[in-house]
C-alpha positions as CSV (number, residue, x, y, z in Angstrom):
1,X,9.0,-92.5,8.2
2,X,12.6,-93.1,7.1
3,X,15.8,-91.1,8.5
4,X,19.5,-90.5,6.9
5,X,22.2,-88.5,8.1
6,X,23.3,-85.5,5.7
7,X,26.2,-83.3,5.2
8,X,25.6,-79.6,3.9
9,X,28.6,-78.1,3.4
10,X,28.2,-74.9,1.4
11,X,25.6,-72.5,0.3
12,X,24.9,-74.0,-2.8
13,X,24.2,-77.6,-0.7
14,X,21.5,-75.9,1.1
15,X,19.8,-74.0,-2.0
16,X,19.6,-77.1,-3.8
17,X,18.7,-79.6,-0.8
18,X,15.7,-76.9,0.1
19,X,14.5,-77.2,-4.2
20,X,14.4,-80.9,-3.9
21,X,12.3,-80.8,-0.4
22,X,9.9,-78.4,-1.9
23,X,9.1,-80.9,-5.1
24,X,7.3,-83.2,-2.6
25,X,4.2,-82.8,-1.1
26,X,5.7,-84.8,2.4
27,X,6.9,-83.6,5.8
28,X,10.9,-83.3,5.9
29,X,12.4,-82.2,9.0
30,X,16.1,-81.5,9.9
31,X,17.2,-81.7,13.3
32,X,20.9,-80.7,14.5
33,X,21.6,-81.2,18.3
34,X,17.9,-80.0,20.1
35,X,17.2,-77.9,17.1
36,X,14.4,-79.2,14.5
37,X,13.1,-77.5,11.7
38,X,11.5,-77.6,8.5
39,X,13.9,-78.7,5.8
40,X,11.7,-77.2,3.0
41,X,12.8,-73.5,5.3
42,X,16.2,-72.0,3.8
43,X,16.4,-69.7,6.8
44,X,15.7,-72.6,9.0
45,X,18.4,-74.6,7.5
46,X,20.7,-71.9,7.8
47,X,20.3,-72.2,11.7
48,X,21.8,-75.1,12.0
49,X,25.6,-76.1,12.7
50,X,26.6,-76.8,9.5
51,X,29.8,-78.9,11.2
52,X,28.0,-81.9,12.0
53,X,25.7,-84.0,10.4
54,X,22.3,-83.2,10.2
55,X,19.5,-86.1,10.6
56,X,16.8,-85.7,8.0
57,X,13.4,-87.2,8.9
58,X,11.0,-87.8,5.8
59,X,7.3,-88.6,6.7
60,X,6.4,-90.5,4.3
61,X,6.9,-94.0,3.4
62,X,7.1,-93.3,-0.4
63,X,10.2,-91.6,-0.3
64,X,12.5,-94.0,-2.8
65,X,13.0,-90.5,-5.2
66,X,13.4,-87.9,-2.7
67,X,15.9,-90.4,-1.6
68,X,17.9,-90.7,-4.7
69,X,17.8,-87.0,-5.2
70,X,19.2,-86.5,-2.3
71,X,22.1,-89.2,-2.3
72,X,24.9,-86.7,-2.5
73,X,24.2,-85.1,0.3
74,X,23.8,-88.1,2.9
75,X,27.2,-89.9,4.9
């Protein structure tokens, strides 16, 4: 498992943060405060307090691309 903190700032982050967790066949959750949910959910996402960082958790430990997609997105 491997966690990094993102920033999703507009609706456009989500939609295209939720297109790159569906492409893998791995667990990613996204937990704000005492919420968790499932990052590959766009109603989920939406949810959460979009004015802090959100931790992403991946379960897997072959995550290098998911990774690199994701890289604008993390702080």
């Amino acid at each position: 498992m491997r966690a990094v903190n993102i920033m999703l700032k507009t609706i456009n982050d989500v939609k295209d943060f939720v297109n790159i967790a569906n492409k893998y066949d791995f667990d990613v959750d996204l937990t704000s405060g005492r919420y968790v949910v499932d990052a590959k959910s766009i109603m989920g996402i939406f949810s959460l307090d979009f004015n802090k960082p959100i931790r992403v958790e991946i379960h897997s430990n072959d995550c290098e691309r998911f990774c690199e997609e994701i890289e604008p997105f993390i702080i």
